[in-house]
C-alpha positions, 0 to 999 in steps of 0.5 A, spaced: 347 774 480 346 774 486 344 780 491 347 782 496 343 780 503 343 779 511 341 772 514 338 774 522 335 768 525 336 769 533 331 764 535 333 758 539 329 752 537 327 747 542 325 740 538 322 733 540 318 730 543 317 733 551 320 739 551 313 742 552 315 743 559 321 746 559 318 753 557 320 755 564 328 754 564 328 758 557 324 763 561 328 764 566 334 764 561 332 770 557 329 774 563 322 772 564 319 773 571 312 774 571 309 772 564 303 773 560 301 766 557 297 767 551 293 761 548 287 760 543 282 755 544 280 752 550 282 746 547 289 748 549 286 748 557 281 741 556 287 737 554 292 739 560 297 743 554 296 749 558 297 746 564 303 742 562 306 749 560 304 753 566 305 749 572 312 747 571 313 755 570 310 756 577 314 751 580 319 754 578 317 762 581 315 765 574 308 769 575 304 768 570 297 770 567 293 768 562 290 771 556 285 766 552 281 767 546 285 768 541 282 767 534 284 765 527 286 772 523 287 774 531 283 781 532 286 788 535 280 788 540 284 782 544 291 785 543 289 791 547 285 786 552 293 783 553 296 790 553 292 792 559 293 786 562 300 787 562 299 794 564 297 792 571 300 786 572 308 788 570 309 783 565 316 783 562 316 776 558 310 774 553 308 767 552 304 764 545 301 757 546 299 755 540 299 757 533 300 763 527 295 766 529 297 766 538 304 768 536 302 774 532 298 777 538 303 776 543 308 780 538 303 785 538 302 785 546 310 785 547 310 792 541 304 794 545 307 793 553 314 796 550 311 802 548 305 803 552 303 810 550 303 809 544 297 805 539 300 799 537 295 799 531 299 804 529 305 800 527 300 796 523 296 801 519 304 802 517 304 810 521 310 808 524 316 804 526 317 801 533 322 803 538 322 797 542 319 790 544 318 786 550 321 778 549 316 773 548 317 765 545 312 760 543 310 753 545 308 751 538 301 747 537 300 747 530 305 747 524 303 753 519 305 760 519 312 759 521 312 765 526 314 762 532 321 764 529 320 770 523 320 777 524 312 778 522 307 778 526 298 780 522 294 783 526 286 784 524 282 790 525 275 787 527 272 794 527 275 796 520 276 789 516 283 791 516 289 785 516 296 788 516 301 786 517 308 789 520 314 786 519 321 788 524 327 784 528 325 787 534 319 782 535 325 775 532 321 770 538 327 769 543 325 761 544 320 756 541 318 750 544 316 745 537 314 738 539 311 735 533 306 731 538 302 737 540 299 737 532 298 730 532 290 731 533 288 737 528 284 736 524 285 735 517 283 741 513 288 745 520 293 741 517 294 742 510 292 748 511 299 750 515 301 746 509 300 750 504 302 757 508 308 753 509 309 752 502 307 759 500 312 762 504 318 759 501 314 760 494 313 768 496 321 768 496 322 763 489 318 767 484 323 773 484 323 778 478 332 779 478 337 775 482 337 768 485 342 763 488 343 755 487 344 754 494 338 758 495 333 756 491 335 749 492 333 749 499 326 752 497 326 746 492 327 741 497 323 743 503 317 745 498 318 737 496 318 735 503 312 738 506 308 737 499 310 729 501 308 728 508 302 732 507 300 727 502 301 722 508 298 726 514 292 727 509 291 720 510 296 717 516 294 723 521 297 721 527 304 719 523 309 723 528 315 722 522 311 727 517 309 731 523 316 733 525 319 734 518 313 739 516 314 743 523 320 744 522 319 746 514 314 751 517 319 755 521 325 755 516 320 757 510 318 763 514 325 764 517 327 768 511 333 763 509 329 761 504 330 768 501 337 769 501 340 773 496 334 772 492 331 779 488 326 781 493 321 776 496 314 777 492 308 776 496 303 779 493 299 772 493 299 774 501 297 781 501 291 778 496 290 774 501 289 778 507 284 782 503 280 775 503 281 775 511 279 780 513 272 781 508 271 774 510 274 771 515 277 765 511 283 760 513 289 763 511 293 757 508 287 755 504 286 761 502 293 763 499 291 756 496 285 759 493 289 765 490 295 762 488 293 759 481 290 766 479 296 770 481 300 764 477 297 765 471 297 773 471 304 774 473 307 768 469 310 771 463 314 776 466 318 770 471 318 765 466 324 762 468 322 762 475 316 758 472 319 753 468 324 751 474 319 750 479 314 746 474 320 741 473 324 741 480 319 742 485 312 739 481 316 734 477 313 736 471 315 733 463 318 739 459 312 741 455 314 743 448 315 752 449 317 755 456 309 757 457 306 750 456 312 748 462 310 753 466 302 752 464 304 744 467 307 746 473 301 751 475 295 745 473 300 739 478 300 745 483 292 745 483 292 738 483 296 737 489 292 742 492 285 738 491 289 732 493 289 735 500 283 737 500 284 744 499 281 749 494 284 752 488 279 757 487 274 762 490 268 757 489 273 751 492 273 756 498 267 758 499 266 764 498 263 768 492 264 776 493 260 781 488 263 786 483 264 791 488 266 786 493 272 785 488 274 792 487 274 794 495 279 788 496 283 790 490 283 798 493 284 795 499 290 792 497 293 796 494 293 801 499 295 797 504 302 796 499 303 802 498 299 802 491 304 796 488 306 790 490 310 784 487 317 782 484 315 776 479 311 781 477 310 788 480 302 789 481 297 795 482 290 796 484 288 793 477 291 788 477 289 786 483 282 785 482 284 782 475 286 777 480 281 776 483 276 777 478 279 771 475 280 767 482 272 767 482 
């Protein structure tokens, strides 16, 4: 049966070719005048992107100051950096130039400028709800973590290796700007990254404990296809503009919460189990949701089965095993071979890291507290199943 829900996606979405130079006209549409314009890596500059996006903004009377140098898993340190800014330059509108990791640090700008006498980090570390948030938008660069148009924004303590996230409507992007093109020179691993971000997302809100809707999950099947099929053609035809457009747009509707539209509660402790690894070690976060995901299957599997069954025959096209498990088991391994066929890791080793003992048991404390001591709706996780999890993603 389905539960009861409320779908809010207020974003006004700016699709195709060129419309990287439109920013200033939706600027002023919302109320922009004097903008913070927040980029990651001077690739945005050496192209001529930022350029593309400042100078029709100047043109047309906006103010605009910039803010370089965000990094994936984007640090505390620079949101503070952007609230000063704000601060002395009387920033009303904010600005992201790039990806997840961009979009993330403007949200957390605009908290922090809302509420200025405040500590942000505070929202982060779960201390308190905010109040209010200044409007912001994108000009999206890299297809991924669909916050260009979620409530969601993941911020690290680069002092404390803390990743939280903090969720809230308040920071919902006014507009963004998604011009397939700005993606087409990424690098691979970049790519299939957002991809399997892309496909987590939707994956968090199917693999529920109670309620789903056909509707529902037929669209989380179909768009887990669609990125799944073009990511196997971008692997190998990276400048293919078609496949750009349809995992760009995948990647906002999976992060949008449409997908979890009467659905039993989304589950995303593969998330949360994630962040750990971030945070202690400063991977990918697509590839290490990639990393992480098979562990978290296997442990929770029984208690979702259905979920499980439905997910190897409709999305990974798997033939029925003999029993239920056995199905599911075929889901999981076509689920790990498509990962390997994009280039992505299905382990810890595949990723690149190896934590000690101690290492695990620090990152399964860490989790659990930043949960509140549990996680999960396919299956509800505490601290020792955390680190089962990680011990059996090794």
């Amino acid at each position: 049966m389905a539960n009861n829900f409320t779908f809010y996606s207020p974003t006004e979405i700016v699709f195709g070719r060129g419309t990287h130079t439109q920013a200033a006209e939706y600027i002023r549409k919302y109320g922009g005048s004097r903008v913070l314009v927040v980029y990651g890596s001077e690739r945005v500059v050496k192209s001529g992107l930022l350029e593309q996006v400042v100078a029709p903004m100047r043109q047309a009377g906006l103010v605009c100051h910039l803010l370089g140098g965000v990094v994936p898993n984007p640090h505390l340190g620079k949101v503070y950096e952007g609230i000063e800014i704000g601060k002395r330059e009387g920033i009303d509108f904010l600005l992201a130039v790039g990806g997840g990791s961009v979009i993330d640090t403007a949200k957390a700008i605009a908290y922090g400028l809302a509420e200025p006498d405040r500590d942000v980090w505070e929202l982060f570390d779960g201390k308190r709800a905010a109040k209010a948030c200044l409007p912001l938008a994108s000009v999206l660069t890299i297809a991924a973590a669909g916050s260009e148009s979620s409530n969601s924004a993941v911020i690290t303590n680069e002092k404390t290796g803390q990743k939280r996230p903090y969720d809230d409507n308040l920071a919902r992007p006014k507009f963004a700007v998604m011009n397939p093109e700005l993606t087409l020179t990424l690098p691979d691993y970049q790519t299939q990254s957002g991809c399997a971000d892309i496909m987590m997302h939707t994956m968090e809100r199917y693999f529920t404990g109670s309620g789903n809707m056909e509707l529902t999950d037929a669209l989380a099947e179909a768009l887990l296809r669609t990125v799944m099929t073009n990511a196997r053609i971008l692997h190998e035809d990276p400048a293919n503009y078609d496949a750009r457009a349809e995992v760009m747009w995948a990647g906002s509707l999976a992060h949008n919460d449409l997908t979890g539209c009467g659905n039993g509660g989304g589950d995303f402790a593969t998330h949360m189990l994630e962040h750990e690894m971030g945070g202690m070690f400063d991977v990918t976060h697509g590839a290490g949701l990639a990393a992480i995901w098979p562990s978290w299957a296997r442990y929770v599997c029984a208690s979702a089965m259905p979920r499980f069954v439905r997910y190897a025959v409709n999305v990974m096209g798997v033939t029925p095993g003999a029993d239920d498990a056995e199905t599911a088991e075929k889901g999981i391994r076509a689920m790990e071979d498509f990962y390997r066929s994009i280039g992505m890791p299905t382990n810890m080793r595949e990723l690149g890291i190896a934590p000690t003992d101690d290492q695990l048991h620090a990152m399964a404390a860490s989790c659990a507290s930043a949960c509140g001591g549990s996680k999960g709706s396919a299956r509800l996780l505490y601290e020792a199943d955390m680190y089962n999890i990680y011990k059996m993603a090794l």
